[in-house]
MDAnalysis code that builds the backbone (N, CA, C; Angstrom):
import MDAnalysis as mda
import numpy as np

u = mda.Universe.empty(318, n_residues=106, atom_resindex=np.repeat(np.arange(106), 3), trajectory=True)
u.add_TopologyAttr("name", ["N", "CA", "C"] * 106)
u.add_TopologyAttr("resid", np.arange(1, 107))
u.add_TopologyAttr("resname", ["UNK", "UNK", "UNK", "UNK", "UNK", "UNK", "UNK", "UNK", "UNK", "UNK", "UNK", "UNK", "UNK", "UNK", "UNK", "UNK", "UNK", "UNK", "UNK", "UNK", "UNK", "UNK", "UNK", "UNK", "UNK", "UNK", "UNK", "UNK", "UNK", "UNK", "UNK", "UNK", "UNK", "UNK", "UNK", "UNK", "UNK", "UNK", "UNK", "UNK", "UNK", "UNK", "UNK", "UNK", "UNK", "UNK", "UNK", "UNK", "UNK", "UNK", "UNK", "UNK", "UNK", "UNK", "UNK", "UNK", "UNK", "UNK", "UNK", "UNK", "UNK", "UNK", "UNK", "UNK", "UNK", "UNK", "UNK", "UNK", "UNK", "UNK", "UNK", "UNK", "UNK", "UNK", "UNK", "UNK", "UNK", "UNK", "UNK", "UNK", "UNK", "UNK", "UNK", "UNK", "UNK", "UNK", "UNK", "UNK", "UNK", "UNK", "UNK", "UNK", "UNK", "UNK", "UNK", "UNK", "UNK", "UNK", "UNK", "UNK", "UNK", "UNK", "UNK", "UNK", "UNK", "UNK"])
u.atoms.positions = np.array([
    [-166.267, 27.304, 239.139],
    [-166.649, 26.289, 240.096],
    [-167.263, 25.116, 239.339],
    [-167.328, 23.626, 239.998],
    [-167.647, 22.718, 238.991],
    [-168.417, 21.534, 240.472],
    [-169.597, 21.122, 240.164],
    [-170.142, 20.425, 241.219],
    [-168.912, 19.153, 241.078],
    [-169.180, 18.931, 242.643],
    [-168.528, 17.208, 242.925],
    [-169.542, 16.345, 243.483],
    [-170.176, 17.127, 244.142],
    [-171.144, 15.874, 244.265],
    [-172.475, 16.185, 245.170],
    [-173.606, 15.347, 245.415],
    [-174.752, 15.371, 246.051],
    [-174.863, 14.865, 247.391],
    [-174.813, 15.411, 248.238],
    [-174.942, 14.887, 249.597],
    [-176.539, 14.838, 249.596],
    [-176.659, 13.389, 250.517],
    [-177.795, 12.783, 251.010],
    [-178.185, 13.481, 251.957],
    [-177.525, 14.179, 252.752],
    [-178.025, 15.002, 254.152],
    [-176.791, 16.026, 254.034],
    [-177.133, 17.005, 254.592],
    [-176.429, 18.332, 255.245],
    [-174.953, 17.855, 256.131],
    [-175.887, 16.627, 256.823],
    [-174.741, 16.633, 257.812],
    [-173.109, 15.860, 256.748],
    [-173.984, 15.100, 255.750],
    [-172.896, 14.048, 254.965],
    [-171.932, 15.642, 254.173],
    [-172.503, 16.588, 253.972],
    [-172.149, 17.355, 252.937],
    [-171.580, 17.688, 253.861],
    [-171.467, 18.288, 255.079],
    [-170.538, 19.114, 255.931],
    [-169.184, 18.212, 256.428],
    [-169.186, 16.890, 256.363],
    [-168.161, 15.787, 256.900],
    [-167.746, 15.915, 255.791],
    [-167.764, 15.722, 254.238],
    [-167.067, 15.654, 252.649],
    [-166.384, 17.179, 252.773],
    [-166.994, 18.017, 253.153],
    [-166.610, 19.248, 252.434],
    [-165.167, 19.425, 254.020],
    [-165.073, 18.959, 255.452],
    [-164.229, 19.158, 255.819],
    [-163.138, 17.891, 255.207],
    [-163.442, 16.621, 254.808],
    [-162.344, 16.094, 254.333],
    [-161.833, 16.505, 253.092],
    [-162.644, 17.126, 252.231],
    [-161.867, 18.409, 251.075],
    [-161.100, 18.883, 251.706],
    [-161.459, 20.046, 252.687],
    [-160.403, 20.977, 252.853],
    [-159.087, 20.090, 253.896],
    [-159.165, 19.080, 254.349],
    [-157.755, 18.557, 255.024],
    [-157.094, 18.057, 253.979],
    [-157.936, 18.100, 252.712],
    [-156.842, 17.318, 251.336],
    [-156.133, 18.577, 250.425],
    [-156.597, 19.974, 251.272],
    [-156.102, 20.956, 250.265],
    [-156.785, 21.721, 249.166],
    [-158.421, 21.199, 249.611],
    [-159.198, 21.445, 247.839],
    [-160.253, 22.430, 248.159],
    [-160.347, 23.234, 247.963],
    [-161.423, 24.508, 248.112],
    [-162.530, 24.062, 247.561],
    [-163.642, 24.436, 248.460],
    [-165.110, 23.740, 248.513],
    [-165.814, 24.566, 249.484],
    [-167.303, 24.597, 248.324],
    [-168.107, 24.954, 248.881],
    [-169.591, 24.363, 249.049],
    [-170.274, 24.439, 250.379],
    [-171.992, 23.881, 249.945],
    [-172.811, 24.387, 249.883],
    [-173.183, 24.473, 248.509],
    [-174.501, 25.186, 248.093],
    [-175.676, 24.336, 248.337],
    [-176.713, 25.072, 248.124],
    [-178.204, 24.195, 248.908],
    [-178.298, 23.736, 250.144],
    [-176.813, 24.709, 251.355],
    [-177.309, 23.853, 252.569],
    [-178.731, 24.448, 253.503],
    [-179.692, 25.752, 252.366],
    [-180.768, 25.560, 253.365],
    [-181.905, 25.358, 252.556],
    [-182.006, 24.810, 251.822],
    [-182.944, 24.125, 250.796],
    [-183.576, 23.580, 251.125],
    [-183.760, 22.569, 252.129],
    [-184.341, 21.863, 252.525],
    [-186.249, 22.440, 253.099],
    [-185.895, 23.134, 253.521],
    [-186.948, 24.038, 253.889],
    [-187.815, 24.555, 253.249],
    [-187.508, 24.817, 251.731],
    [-188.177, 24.884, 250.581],
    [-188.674, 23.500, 250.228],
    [-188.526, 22.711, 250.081],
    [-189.415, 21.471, 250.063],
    [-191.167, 21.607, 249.630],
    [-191.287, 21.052, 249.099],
    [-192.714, 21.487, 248.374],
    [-192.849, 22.241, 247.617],
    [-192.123, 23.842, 247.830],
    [-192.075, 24.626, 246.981],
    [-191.176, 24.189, 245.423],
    [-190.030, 23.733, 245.436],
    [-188.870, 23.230, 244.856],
    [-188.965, 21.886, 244.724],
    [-188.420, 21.207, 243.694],
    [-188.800, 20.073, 243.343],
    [-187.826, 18.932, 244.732],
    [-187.701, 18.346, 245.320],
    [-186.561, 17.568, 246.406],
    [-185.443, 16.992, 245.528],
    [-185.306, 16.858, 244.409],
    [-183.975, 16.435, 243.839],
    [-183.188, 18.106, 243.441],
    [-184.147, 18.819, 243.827],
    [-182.940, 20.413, 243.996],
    [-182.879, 21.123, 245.393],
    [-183.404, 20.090, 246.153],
    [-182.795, 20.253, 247.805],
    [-181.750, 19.873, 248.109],
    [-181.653, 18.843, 247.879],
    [-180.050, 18.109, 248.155],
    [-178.675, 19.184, 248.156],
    [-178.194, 18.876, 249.370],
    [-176.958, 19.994, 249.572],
    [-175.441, 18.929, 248.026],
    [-175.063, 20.155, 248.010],
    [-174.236, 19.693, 246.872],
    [-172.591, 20.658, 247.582],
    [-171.790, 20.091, 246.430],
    [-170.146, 20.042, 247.104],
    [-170.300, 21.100, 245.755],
    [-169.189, 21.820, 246.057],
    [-168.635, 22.775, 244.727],
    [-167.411, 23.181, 245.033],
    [-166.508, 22.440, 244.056],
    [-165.225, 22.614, 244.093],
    [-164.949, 24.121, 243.390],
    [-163.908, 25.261, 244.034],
    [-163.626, 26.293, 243.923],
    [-162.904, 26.019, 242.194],
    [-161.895, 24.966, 242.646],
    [-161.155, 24.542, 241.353],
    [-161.427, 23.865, 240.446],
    [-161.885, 23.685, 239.570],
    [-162.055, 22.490, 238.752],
    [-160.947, 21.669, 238.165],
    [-159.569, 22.054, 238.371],
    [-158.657, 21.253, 238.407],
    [-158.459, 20.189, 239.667],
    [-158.951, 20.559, 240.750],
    [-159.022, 19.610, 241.975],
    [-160.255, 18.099, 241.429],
    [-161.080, 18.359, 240.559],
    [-162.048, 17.048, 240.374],
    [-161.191, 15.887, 240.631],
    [-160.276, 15.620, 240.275],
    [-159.906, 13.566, 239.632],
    [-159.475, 13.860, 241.510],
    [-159.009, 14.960, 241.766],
    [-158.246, 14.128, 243.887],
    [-159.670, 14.738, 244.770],
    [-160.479, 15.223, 244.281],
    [-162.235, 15.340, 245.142],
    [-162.540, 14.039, 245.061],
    [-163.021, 13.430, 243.852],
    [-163.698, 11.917, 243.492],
    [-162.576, 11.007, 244.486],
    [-161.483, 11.052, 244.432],
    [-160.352, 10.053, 245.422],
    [-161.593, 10.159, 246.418],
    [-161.407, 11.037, 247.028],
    [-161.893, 11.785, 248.478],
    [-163.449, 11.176, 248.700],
    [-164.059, 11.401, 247.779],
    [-165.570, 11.068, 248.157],
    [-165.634, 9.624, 247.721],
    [-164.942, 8.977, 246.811],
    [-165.225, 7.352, 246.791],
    [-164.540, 6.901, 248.026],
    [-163.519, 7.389, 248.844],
    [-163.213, 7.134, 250.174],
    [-164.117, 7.332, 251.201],
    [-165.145, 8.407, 251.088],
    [-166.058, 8.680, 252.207],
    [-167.036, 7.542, 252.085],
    [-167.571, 7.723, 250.681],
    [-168.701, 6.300, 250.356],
    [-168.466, 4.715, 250.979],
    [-167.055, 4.619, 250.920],
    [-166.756, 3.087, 251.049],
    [-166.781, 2.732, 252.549],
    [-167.369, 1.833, 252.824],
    [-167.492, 1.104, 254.307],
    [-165.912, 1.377, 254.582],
    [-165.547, 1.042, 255.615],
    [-164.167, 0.459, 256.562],
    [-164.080, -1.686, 255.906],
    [-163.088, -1.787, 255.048],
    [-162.893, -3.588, 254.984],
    [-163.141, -4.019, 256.341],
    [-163.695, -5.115, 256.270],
    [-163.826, -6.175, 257.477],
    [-164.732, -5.514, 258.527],
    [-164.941, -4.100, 258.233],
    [-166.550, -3.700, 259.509],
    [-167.388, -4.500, 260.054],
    [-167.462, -4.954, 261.071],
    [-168.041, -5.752, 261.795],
    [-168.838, -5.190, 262.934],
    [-170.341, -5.851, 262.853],
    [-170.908, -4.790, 264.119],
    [-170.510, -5.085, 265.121],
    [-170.221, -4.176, 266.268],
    [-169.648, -5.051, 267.879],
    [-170.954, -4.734, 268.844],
    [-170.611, -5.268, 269.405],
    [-171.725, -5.889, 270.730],
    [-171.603, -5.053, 271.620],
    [-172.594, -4.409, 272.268],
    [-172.261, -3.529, 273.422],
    [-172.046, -4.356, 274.639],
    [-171.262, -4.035, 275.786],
    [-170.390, -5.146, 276.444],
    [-171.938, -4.896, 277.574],
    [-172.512, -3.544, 277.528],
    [-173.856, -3.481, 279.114],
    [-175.286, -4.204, 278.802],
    [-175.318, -3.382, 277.313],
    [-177.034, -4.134, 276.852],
    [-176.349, -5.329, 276.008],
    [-175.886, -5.585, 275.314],
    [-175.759, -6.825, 274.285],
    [-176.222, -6.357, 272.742],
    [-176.741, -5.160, 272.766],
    [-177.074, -4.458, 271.390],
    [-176.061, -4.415, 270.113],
    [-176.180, -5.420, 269.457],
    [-175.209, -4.841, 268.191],
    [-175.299, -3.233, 267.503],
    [-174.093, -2.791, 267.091],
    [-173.836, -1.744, 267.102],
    [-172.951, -1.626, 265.482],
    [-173.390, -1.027, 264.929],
    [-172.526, -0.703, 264.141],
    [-170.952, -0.550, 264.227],
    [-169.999, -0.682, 263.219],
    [-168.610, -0.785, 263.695],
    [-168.226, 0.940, 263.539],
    [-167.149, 1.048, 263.975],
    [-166.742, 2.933, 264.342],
    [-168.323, 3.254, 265.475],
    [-168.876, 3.159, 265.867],
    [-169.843, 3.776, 266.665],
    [-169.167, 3.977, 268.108],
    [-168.916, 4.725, 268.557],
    [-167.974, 4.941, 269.948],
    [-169.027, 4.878, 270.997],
    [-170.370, 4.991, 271.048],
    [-171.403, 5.163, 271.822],
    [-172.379, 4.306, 271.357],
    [-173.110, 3.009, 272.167],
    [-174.191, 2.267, 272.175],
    [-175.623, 3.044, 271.516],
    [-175.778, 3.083, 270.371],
    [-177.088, 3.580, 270.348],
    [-178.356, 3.444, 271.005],
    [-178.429, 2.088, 271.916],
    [-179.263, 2.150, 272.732],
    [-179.114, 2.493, 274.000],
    [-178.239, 2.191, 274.598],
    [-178.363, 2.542, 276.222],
    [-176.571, 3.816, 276.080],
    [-176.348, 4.108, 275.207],
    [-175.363, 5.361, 275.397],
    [-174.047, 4.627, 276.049],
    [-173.384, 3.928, 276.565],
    [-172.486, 3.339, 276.898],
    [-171.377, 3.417, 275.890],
    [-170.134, 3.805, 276.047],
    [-169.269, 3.634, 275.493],
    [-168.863, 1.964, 274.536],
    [-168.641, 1.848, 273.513],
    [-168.624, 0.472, 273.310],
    [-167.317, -0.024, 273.068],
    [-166.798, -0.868, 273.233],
    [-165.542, -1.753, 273.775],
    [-165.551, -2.435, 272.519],
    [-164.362, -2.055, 271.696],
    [-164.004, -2.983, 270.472],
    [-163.272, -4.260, 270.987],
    [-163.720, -5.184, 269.891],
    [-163.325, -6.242, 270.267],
    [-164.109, -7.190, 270.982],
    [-165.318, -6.712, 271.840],
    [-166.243, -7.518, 272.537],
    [-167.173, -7.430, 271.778],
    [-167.137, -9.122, 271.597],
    [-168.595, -9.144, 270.314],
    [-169.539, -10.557, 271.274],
])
């Protein structure tokens, strides 16, 4: 097994490790309950981490995770069409008032 990489949160490590496996690449996350140890353990060995089964899969994992890292080109926040709240772009739900948000209405 050979690390690929450090997830910032549990939840980032669980979204990487299912776009591994739709690319074909066996993966696993170690440290996903680390967190909890905190204090005890230093916090730069909490961090949930990726572990590729293969270590021939590394050079098409890195594809994979410099794809997760990178914004969407041209992301633009949109406007929620009820409150007027800018919203992050891909957000399907108004973070403030929960409303579905309407691409394209900015």
């Amino acid at each position: 097994m050979i690390k690929a990489y450090t997830a910032a949160s549990l939840q980032d490590a669980h979204i990487l490790l299912g776009l591994l496996c739709a690319e074909g690449i066996a993966a696993h996350i170690l440290n996903a309950n680390a967190q909890g140890g905190l204090g005890e353990i230093p916090f730069m060995h909490a961090y949930p981490e990726i572990w590729l089964v293969h270590p021939r899969d590394l050079s098409r994992a890195r594809r994979v995770v410099e794809a997760f890292e990178r914004p969407p080109a041209g992301a633009e926040p949109m406007r929620c069409a009820r409150c007027g709240e800018d919203n992050p772009a891909g957000f399907e739900i108004c973070w403030s008032c929960q409303a579905p948000t309407v691409p394209g209405c900015r």
